[in-house]
C-alpha positions as CSV (number, residue, x, y, z in Angstrom):
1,X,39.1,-192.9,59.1
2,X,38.4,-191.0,62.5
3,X,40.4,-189.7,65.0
4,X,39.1,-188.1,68.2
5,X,41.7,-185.0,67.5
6,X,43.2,-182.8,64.3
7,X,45.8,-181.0,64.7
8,X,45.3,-178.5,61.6
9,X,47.7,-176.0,59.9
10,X,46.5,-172.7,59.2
11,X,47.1,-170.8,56.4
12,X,45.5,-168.5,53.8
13,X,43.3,-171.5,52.5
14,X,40.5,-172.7,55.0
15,X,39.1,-175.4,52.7
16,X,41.8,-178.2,53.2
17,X,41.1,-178.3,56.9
18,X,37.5,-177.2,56.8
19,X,36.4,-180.6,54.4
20,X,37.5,-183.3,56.7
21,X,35.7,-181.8,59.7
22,X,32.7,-180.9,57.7
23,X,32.4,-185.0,56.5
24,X,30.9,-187.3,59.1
25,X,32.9,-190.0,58.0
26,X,36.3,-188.3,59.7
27,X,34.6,-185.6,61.4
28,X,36.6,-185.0,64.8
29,X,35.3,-184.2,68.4
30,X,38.2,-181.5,68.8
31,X,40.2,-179.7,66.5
32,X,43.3,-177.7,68.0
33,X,44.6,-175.2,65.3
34,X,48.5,-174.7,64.9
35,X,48.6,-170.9,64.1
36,X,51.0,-168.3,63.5
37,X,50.4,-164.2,65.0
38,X,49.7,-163.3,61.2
39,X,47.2,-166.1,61.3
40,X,44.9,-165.4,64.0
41,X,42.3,-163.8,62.2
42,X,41.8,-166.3,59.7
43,X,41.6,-168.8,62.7
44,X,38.9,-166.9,64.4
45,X,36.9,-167.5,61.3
46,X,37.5,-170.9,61.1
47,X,37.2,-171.7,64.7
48,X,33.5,-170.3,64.3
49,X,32.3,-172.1,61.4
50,X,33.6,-175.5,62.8
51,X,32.1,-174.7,66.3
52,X,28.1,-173.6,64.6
53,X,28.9,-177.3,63.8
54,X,29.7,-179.0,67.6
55,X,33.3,-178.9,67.0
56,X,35.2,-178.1,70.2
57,X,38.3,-175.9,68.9
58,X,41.4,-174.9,70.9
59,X,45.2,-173.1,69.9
60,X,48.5,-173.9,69.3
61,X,50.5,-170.3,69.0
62,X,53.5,-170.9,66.8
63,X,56.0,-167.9,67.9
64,X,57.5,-168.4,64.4
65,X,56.3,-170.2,61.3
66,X,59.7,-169.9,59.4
67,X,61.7,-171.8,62.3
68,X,62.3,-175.3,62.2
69,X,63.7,-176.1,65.4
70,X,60.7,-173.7,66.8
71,X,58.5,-175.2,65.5
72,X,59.7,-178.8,66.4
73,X,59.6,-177.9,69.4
74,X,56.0,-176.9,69.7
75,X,54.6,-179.5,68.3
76,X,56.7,-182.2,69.9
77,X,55.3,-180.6,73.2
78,X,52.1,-180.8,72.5
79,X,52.1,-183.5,71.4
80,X,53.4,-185.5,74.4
81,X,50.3,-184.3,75.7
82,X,47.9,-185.4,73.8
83,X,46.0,-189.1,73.9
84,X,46.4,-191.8,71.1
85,X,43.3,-190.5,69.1
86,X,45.4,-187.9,67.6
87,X,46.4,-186.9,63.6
88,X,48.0,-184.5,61.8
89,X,45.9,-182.6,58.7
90,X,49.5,-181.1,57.0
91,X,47.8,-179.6,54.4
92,X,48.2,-176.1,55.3
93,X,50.8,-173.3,57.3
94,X,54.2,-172.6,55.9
95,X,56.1,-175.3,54.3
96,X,58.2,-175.1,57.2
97,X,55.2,-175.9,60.0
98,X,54.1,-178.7,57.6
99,X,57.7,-180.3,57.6
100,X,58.4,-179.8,61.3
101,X,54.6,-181.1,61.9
102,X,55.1,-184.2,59.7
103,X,58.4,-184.6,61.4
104,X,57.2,-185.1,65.4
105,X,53.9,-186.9,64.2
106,X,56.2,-189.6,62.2
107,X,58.8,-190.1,65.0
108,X,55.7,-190.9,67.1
109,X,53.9,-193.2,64.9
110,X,50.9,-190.5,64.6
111,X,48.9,-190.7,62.0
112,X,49.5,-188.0,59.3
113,X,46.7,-187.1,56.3
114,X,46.7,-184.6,53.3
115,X,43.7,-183.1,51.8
116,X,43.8,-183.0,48.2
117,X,40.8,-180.2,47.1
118,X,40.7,-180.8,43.5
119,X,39.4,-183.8,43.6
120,X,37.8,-184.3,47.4
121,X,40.4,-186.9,48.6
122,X,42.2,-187.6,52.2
123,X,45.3,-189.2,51.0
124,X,47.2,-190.7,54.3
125,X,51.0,-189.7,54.2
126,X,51.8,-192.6,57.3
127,X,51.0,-195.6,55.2
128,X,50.7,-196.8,51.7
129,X,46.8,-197.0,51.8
130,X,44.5,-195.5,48.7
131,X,42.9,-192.1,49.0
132,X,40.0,-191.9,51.0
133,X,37.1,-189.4,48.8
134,X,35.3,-187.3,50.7
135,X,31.7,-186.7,49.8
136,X,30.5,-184.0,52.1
137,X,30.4,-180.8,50.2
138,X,31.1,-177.4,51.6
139,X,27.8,-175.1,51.1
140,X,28.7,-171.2,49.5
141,X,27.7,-170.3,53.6
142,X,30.6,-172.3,55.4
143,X,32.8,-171.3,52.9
144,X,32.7,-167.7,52.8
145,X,32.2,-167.6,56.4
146,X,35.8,-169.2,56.7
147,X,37.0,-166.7,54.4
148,X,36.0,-163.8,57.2
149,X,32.5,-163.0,54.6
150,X,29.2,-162.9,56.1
151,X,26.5,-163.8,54.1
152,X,23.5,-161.3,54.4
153,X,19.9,-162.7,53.9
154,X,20.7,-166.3,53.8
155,X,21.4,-167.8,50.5
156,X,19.5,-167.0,47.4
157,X,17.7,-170.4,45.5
158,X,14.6,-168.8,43.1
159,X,11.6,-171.0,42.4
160,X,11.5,-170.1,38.5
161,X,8.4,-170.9,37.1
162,X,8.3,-172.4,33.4
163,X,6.9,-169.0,31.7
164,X,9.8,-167.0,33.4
165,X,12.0,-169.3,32.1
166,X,10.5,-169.5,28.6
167,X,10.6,-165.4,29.3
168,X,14.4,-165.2,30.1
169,X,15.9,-167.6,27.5
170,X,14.1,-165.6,24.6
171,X,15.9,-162.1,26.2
172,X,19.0,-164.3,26.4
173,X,18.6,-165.1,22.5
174,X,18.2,-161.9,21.7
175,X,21.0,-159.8,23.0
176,X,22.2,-158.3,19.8
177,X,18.6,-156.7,18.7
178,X,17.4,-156.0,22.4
179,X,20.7,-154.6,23.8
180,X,20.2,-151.3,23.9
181,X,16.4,-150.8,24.2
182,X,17.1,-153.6,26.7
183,X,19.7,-150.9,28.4
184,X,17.5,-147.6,28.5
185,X,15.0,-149.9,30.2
186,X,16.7,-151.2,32.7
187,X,18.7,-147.6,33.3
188,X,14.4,-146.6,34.0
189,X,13.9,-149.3,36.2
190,X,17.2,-148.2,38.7
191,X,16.0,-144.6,38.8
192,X,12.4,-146.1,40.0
193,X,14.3,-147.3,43.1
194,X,12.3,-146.3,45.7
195,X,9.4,-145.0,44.6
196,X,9.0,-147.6,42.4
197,X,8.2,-145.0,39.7
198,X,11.1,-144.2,36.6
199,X,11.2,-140.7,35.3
200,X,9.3,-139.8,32.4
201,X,10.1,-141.5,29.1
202,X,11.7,-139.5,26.5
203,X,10.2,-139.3,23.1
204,X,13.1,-141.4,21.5
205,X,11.8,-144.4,24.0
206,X,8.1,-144.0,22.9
207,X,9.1,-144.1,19.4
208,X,11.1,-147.2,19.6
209,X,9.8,-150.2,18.5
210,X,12.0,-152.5,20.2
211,X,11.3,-150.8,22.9
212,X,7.8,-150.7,22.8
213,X,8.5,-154.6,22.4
214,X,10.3,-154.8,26.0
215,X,7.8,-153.0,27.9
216,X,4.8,-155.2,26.0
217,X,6.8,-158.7,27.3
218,X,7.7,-156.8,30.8
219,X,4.1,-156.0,31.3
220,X,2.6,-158.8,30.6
221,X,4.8,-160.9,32.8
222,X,3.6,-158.5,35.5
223,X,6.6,-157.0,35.8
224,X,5.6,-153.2,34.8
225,X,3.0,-151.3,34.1
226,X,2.8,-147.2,32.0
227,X,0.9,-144.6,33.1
228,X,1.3,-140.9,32.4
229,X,4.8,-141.6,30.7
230,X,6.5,-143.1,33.5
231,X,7.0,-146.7,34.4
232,X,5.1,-148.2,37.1
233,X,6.3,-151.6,39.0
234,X,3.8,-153.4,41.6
235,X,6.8,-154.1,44.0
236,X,10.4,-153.7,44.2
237,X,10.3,-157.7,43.1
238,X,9.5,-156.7,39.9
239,X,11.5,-153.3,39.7
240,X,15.0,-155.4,40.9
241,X,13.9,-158.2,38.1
242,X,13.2,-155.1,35.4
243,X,16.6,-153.7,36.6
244,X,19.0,-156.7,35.4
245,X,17.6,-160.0,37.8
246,X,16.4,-161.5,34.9
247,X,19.6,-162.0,33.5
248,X,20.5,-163.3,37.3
249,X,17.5,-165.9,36.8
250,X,19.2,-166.9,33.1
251,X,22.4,-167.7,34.7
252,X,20.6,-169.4,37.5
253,X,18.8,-171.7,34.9
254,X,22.7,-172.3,33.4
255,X,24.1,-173.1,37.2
256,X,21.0,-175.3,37.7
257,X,21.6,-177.7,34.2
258,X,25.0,-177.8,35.0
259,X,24.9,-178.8,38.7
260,X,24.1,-182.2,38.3
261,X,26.8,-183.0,35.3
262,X,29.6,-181.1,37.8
263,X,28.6,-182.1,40.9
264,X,28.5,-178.3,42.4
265,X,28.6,-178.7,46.2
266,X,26.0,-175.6,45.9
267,X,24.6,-172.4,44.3
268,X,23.1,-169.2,44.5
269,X,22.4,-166.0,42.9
270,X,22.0,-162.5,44.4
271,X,24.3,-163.4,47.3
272,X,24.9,-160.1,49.6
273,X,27.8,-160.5,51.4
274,X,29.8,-158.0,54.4
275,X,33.6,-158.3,54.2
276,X,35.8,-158.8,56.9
277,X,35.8,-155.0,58.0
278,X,31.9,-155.5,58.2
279,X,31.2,-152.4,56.4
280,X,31.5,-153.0,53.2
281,X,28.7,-155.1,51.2
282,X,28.9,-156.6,47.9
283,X,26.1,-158.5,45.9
284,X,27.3,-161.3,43.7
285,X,24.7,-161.8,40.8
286,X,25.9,-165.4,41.0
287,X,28.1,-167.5,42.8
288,X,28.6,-171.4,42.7
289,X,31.7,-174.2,44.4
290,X,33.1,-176.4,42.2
291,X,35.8,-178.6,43.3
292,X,35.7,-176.5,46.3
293,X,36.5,-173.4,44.2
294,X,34.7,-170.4,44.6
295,X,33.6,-169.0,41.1
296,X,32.0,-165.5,41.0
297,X,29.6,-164.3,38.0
298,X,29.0,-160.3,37.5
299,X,26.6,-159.6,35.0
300,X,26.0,-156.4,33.1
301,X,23.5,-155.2,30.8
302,X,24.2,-151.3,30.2
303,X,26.9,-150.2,27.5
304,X,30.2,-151.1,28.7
305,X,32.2,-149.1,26.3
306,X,30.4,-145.7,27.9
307,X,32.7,-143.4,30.2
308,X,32.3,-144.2,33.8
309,X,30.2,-141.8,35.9
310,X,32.7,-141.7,38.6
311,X,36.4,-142.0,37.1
312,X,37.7,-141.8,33.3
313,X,37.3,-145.4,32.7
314,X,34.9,-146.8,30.9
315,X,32.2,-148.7,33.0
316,X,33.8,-152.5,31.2
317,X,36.9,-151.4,33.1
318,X,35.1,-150.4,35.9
319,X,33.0,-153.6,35.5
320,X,36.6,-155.4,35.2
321,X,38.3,-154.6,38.3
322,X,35.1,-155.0,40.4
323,X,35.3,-158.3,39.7
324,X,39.0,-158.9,40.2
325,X,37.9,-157.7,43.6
326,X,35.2,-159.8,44.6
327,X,37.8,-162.5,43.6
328,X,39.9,-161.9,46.8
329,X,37.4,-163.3,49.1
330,X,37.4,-166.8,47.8
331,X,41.2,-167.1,48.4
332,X,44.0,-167.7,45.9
333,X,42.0,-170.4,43.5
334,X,38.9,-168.2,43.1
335,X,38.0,-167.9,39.5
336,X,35.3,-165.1,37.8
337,X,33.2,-164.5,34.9
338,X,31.6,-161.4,33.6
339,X,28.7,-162.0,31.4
340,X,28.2,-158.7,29.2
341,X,24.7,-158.9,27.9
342,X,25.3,-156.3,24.7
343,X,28.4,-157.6,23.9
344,X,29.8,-154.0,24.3
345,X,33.2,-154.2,25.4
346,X,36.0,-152.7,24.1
347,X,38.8,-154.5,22.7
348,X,40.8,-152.6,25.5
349,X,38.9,-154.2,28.3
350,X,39.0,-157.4,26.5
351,X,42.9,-157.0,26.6
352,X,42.7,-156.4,30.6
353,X,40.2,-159.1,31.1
354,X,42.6,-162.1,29.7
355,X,45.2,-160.3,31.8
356,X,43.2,-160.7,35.1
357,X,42.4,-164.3,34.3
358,X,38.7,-163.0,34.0
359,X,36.2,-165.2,31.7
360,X,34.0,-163.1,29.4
361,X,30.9,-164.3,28.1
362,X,29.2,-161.6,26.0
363,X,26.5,-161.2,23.3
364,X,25.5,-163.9,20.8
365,X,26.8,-166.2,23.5
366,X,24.3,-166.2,25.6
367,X,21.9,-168.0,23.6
368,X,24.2,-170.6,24.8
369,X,24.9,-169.8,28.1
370,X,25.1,-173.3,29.9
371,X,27.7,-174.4,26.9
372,X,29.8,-171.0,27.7
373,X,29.8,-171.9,31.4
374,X,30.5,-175.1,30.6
375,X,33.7,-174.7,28.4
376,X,34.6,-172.0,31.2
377,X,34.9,-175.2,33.9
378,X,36.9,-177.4,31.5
């Protein structure tokens, strides 16, 4: 199914009238986007992902998106000028646009489609004909892009070799005894931003034997090295992996197992994205599309039951309302999971979490990470 033209409806969800252009199978030429004032933005950000892709896009100002007869009337005069090769993608706008669209493209024998994003499906609404699935998949890119994010440094796919996997599911395992030796080092490993060297270790570190554990595994990954008390790292490579990326490569190795099972359009970890205002950055320790929903991992290996350094709150809460946050940039259906690497938070925070809709994964779990993940999707 191809038409030369879409006529598209936008609202507050890009993806409905972003997969259909994105497929080559019904890929358009031109794509003229019905748009109200509050809408233009979100248009803008459409417009340019669909043109980086040869698609020529044009307006159609709706002066109100909650009047019928308004709207009729638009659209029935655009439409008078516009060639056979036209249909209507009614997926999005107000319920009104939709109804007024549907309306004018029926009385003139137009053809009329709905996207269906939970299951990748162009279901014509001007005949009786079966679903049409849509293979092409949106990449992590396109879709924040549409969403007014830029994606800083490209997107993130690690070459993991066997021994730092081997390296990262036995830290994984181990949560509950490696926690909080696990915690102090990584605290060591932010203060050696920079310089690349921590401040010196305290005689409670050098007497810890789990401790003394860590730093034996870190350095003979390469990751570390001790000289006159202090940490050294070869590279900031090392210091970022030191510093809680290992735990981003573990849920990497879960994304990866699960990929094939769940057919993830794509994924990434240690995504940097600008919002909208293009000042503020955010990095999301993993991020992954399934059935065109954006799903957001934070992960966290210091104590979150500890005070905050900034606020009252403990840093869970903190942690917690971060990631209800990020969450806004994926639109309405975005989902999120905290992993909590100690298992550390409060029965408080657990509380909030549940009320935000927020997964947590935490602990002992993680020695089953992709099966967590997993029962998270279904």
């Amino acid at each position: 199914m191809k038409f030369d033209t879409h006529l598209c409806l936008v609202s507050n969800q890009a993806t409905p009238n972003l997969i259909p252009v994105m497929d080559a199978n019904t890929a358009p030429r031109r794509v003229v986007l019905a748009l109200s004032a509050d809408m233009k933005q979100r248009g803008a950000w459409l417009s340019a992902v669909m043109r980086r892709h040869g698609i020529t896009v044009e307006v159609l100002e709706i002066p109100d998106a909650y009047d019928f007869n308004s709207c009729w009337e638009v659209f029935s005069d655009w439409l008078t000028t516009q060639d056979k090769d036209v249909a209507l993608n009614a997926t999005g706008g107000t319920k009104i646009m939709a109804i007024a669209a549907q309306d004018v493209f029926r009385e003139a024998k137009k053809a009329v489609f709905y996207v269906n994003i939970e299951n990748d499906s162009l279901l014509r609404l001007d005949r009786g004909e079966k679903p049409v699935i849509l293979p092409t998949k949106i990449k992590l890119r396109e879709y924040l892009e549409s969403h007014g994010y830029e994606v800083e440094g490209g997107v993130k796919k690690p070459d993991i070799s066997a021994e730092q996997r081997d390296f990262v599911t036995k830290l994984g395992y181990e949560s509950e005894r490696l926690g909080h030796a696990l915690g102090k080092l990584n605290w060591l490993a932010q203060q050696a931003k920079g310089s690349l060297k921590s401040p010196v270790l305290d005689e409670s570190a050098l007497d810890s034997q789990t401790f003394n554990e860590l730093l034996g595994r870190f350095s003979e990954a390469g990751c570390l090295s001790v000289k006159d008390k202090r940490l050294v790292f070869p590279n900031e490579s090392a210091r970022q992996f030191v510093n809680g990326g290992w735990l981003e490569f573990l849920v990497y190795q879960a994304l990866s197992s699960l990929s094939s099972e769940f057919n993830f359009s794509d994924y990434a970890i240690g995504l940097k994205v600008r919002a909208p205002n293009k000042t503020t950055s955010n990095e999301l320790d993993g991020a992954f599309l399934y059935r065109n929903t954006l799903h957001i991992i934070e992960c966290k290996t210091a104590n979150l039951v500890q005070s905050s350094t900034d606020n009252n709150q403990s840093k869970g809460t903190d942690a917690l309302y971060k990631l209800d946050g990020l969450r806004n940039m994926g639109g309405l259906r975005t989902k999120a999971a905290l992993i909590d690497y100690r298992g550390s938070l409060n029965d408080a925070d657990k509380g909030r979490a549940a009320q935000m809709r927020l997964t947590v994964i935490s602990g002992s779990q993680l020695r089953n990470l992709a099966g967590c993940l997993k029962g998270w999707l279904k």
